[in-house]
N, C-alpha and C positions, 0 to 999 in steps of 0.2 A: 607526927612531929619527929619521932625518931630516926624515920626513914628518912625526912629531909635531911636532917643531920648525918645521917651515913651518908647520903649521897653529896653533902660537900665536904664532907671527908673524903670524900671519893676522888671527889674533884682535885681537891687540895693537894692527895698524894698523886693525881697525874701532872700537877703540874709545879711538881716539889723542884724538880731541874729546869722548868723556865726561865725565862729574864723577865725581874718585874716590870710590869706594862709601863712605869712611869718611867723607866730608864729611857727610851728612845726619846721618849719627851723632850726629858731632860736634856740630854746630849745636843740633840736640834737646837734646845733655845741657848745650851754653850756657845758652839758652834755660830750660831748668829749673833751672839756679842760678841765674840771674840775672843772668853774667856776662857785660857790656858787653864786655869787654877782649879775650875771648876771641872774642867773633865779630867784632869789628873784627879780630881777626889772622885769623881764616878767610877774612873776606868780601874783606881785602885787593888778592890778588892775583890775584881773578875780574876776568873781563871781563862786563861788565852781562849779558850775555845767560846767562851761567853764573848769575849771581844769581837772574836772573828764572826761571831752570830750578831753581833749589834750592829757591827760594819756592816753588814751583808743585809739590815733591813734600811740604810741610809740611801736616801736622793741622791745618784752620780755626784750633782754639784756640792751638797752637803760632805759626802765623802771626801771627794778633791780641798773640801776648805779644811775638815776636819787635818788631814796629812801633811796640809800646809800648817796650820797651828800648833800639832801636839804630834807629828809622828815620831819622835823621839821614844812614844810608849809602845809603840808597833815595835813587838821583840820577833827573835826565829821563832819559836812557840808562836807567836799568834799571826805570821807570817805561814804558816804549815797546815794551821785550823783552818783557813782561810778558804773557800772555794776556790776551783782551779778558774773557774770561769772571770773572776772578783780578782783573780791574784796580781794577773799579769797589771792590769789597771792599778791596782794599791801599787806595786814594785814599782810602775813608773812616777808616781809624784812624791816614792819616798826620800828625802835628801840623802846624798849617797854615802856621808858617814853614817847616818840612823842604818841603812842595808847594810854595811858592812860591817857593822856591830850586831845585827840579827845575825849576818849567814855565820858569824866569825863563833856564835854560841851554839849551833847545830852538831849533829851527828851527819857523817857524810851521808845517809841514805835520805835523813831528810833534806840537804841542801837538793840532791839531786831529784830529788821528790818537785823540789821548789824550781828548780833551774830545765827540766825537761820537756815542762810544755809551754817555754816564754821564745818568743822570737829569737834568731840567731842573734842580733845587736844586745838584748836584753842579757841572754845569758854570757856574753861577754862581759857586758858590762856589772852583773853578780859574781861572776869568776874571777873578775881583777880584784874583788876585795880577798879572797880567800889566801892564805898562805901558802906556800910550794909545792909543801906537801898532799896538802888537803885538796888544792885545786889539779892535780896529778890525779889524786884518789876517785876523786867524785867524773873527771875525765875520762879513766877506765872504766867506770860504772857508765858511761854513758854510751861507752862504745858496745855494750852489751843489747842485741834485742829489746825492744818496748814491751814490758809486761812480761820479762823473765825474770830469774832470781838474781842472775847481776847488777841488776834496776834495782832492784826492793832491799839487797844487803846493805851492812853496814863495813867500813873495813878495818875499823876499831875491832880488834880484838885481843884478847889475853890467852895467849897459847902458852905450853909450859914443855920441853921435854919430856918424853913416856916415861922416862927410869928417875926422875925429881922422885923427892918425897913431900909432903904436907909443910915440914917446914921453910925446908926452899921455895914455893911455892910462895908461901904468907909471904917470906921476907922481898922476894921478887916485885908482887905486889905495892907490898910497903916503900921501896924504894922510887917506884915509876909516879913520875905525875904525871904522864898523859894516860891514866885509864877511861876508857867508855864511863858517861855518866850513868847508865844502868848495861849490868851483864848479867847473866844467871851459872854460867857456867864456865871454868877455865879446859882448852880445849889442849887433847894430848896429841904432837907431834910427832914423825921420826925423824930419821937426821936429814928428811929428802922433804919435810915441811908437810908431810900427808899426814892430814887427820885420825888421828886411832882409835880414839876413842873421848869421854869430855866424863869434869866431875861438878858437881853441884857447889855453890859454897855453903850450903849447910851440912853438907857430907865433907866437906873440906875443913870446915870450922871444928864439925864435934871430933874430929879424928886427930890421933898422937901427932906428933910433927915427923916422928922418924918411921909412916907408914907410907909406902909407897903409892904416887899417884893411879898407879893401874891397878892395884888391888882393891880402888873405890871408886872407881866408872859406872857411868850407866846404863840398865841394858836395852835403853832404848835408842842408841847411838844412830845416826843416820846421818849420812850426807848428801848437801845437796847441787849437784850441777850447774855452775852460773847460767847454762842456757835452758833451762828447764825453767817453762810457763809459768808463773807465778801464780796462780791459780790453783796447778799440780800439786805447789806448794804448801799452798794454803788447805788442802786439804788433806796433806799429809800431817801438818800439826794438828790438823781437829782430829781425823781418823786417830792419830797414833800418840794423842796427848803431848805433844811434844812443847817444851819452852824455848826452847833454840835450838838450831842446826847449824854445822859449819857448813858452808858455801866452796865448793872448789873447782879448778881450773881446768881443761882438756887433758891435763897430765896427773890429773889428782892433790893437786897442791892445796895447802889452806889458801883462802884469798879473801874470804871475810863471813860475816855469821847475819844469818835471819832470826829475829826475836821474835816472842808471840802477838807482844802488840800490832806488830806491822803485817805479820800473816793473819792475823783478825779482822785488820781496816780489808785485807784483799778480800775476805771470805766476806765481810759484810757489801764491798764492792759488788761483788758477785751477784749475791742476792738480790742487791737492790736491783742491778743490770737485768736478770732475769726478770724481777716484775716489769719493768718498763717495759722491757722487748715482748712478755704476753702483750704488752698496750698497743706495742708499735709504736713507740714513741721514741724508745732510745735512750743513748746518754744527755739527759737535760738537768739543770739547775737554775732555782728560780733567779739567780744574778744570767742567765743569758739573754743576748739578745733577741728582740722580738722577730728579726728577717730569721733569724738562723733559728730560731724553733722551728719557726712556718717553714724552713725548707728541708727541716729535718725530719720533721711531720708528713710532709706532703706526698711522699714513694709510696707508704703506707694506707695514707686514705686512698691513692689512686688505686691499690691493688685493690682495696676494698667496696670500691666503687665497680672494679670488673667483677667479683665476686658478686657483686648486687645486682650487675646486668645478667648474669647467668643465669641466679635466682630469677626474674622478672623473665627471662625467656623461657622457664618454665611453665610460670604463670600464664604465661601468652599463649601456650598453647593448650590450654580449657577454657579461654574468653566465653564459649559458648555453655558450658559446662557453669560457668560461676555468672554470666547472666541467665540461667532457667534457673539458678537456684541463690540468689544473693546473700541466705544465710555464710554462704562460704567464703564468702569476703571480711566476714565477720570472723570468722574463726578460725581462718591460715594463720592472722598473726601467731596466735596461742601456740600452736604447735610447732611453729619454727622459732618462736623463743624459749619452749622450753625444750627443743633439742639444741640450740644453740646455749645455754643456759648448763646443761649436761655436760655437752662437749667441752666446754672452758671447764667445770668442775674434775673433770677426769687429763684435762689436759695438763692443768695446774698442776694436780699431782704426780702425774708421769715428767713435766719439767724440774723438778723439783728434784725426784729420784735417780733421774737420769742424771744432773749435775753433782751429785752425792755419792754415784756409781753405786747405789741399794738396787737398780732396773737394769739388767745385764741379759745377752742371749739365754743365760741359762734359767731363768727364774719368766724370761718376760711370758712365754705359754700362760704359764699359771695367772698372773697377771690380768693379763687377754681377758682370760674366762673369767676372773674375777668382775672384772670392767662391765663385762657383758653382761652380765648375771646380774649387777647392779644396773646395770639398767634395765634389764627385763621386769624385774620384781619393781621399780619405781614406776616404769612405766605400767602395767599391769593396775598400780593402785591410782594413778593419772588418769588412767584409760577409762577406771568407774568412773572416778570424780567427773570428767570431762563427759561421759555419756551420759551421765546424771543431768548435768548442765547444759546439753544441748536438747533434751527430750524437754527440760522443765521449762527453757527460754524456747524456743520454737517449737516444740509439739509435735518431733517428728521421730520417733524411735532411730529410725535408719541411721538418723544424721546422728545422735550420740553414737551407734555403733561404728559410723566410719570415722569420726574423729578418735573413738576408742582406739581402733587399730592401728591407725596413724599414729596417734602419739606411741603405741608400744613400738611400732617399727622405729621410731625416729631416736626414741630414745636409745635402743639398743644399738642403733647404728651410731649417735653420737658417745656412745662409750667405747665402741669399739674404733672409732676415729679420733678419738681425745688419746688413747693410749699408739694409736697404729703408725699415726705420722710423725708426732715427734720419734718415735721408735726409726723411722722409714728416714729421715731427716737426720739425725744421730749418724744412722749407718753410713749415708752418702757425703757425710762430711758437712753439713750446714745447721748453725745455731738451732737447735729444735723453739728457743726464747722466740728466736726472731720472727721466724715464718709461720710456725705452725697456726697459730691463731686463724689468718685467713684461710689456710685450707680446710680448718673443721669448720669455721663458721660457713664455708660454701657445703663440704659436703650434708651437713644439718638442712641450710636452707633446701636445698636442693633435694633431697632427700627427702625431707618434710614437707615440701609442695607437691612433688610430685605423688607421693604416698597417698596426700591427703585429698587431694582435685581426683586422682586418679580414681581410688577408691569409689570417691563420691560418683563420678562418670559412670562407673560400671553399677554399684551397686543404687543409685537415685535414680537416672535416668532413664 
């Protein structure tokens, strides 16, 4: 009874951040009466990003009705939560004062977040709500490469003079009402607008007023190149701890600042990216269309289907070989799913590393041998288990022995392919995410059949 009880405690705490299950419900049968009142008291006491996950489990038509009834509660926060897939659709049935009071509440890096992947007409028609200034700002940001750090900045910032003291500073502050809604750092200029260094405001708040701003900087200062890959970025705040960095210009000028939030959404972008692309699947979200998955899907199964034909032309050449001995049709599969099985375990880890920059020319040797070695020793305790099982189900020592050997070949070879291609794919310039997967699962199959027919050829026949 106890155990029960931990395990829906268990439960309980993975699904402490869910939406409760009667919310959708509810909203649906709003929605279908028509009652305003009622989803204003549901939508109430979500945080944006709960909203944009409710939206994203509605019926197209239920959504379009909902936007028409209540979209006055669609703020920029829950305009931003929203999937990019889900967005451009919500954007178009919002009334255009309800948009122009979202983008008019935003930070420039997320209007541009929001404005970058909508049709040319769309993002005109979101840019005419924005003010002069702001629609100027987020314009410049646009004119920056996709997926660099002139994308991803914000250009709200609070720069100060290098030779200000603490209290100039505070009073500076104190006077401006357009500050950023969140900052962590006041950033030190010279008289040419080049970043010199940045102070914390808790380092700004405990200090005298009459200490000067360069005498309490950080030393973990760095700046970051508006055309430098956002990604680079991102993993220079994880590497180097960082909370924010000033962003600057071809001439070194301040021009706006990356926060840690937005270099986290990249770093977790990342990730996710990297799992998909082991799948071959790609950038998918469950708001996209069913044509455009299937076509986005389809490069991948086809490659996968040649690697299948290559596999099978090995096969084909021991037809005579696996008809004298039919136990062997039985127990190919085995050995080509657990080197295929090896090779994604060793591959995972080498994509993972490589995108972390931990897997470098200098360390990858070591690596190598490690990979191999791990699979010599798994294979080796495979190779009994398996000869165990082919002696005890058929009755034929040999044939444990040749499946023995075959899984130790196959295994060592899919470790030394899980680490060798993404390695070999890195170097030549192509996503190691993307591709590698069907090249190990060919060299395993391939590999593994022939190991194992061959074997069998020479040592049964």
């Amino acid at each position: 009874m106890a155990a029960e009880n931990d395990t829906l405690t268990e439960d309980r705490e993975d699904d402490a951040y869910a939406l409760d299950a009667e919310l959708a419900p509810a909203i649906r049968l709003a929605i279908a009466s028509g009652d305003v009142g009622r989803i204003e008291e549901l939508f109430e006491p979500l945080h944006p990003a709960d909203i944009a996950d409710l939206l994203e489990q509605l019926q197209p038509g239920q959504l379009k009705e909902l936007l028409l009834l209540a979209g006055h509660l669609i703020d920029g926060e829950t305009l931003s939560e929203i999937d990019e897939g889900l967005r451009e659709e919500v954007i178009a049935f919002l009334p255009s004062d309800v948009l122009a009071e979202a983008v008019r509440d935003l930070e420039s890096d997320d209007v541009v977040d929001l404005v970058e992947d909508l049709a040319a007409p769309q993002q005109e028609a979101l840019l005419e709500h924005l003010e002069d200034a702001d629609r100027v700002a987020v314009q410049a940001a646009l004119s920056f490469p996709e997926y660099s750090a002139g994308r991803l900045m914000q250009t709200e910032v609070v720069a100060a003079p290098e030779h200000w003291n603490v209290g100039q500073a505070i009073d500076f502050m104190r006077r401006r009402e357009d500050l950023p809604e969140q900052f962590y750092h006041i950033m030190l200029v010279d008289p040419r607008h080049r970043p010199t260094g940045y102070v914390t405001l808790g380092k700004l708040m405990s200090s005298r007023r009459d200490v000067t701003l360069g005498d309490i900087t950080e030393p973990t200062f760095r700046t970051v190149p508006a055309t430098q890959d956002e990604g680079e970025v991102a993993y220079a705040f994880n590497q180097y701890h960082l909370i924010s960095a000033p962003v600057v210009d071809d001439d070194g000028r301040l021009i706006g600042v990356i926060t840690i939030d937005d270099a986290m959404i990249v770093l977790d972008e990342e990730h996710e990216e990297d799992i998909l692309r082991l799948a071959g699947v790609g950038e998918e979200s469950l708001s996209d269309k069913t044509f455009a998955i299937a076509r986005r899907r389809f490069p991948w199964l086809f490659v996968n289907l040649i690697t299948a034909i290559l596999a099978s032309l090995v096969i084909a050449q021991f037809e005579a070989t696996i008809a004298a001995i039919v136990a062997l049709a039985v127990l190919m599969p085995i050995v080509a799913s657990m080197g295929g099985n090896a090779g994604t375990q060793t591959l995972t880890v080498a994509v993972r590393a490589l995108a972390t920059k931990d897997l470098t020319p200098s360390n990858a040797l070591r690596v190598i041998r490690r990979e191999v070695v791990a699979g010599l020793l798994n294979g080796l305790v495979f190779a009994l288990i398996m000869g165990a099982v082919g002696i005890a189900w058929f009755g034929t020592p040999m044939l444990g022995v040749v499946i023995g050997i075959a899984m130790v070949i196959n295994l060592v070879v899919a470790g030394l392919a899980g680490i060798l291609v993404p390695l070999t794919l890195d170097r030549v310039g192509i996503d190691p995410a993307l591709a590698s997967g069907a090249f190990v699962t060919t060299v395993t199959d391939v590999v593994g059949f022939f190991a194992f027919l061959g074997l069998a050829a020479v040592l049964l026949l």
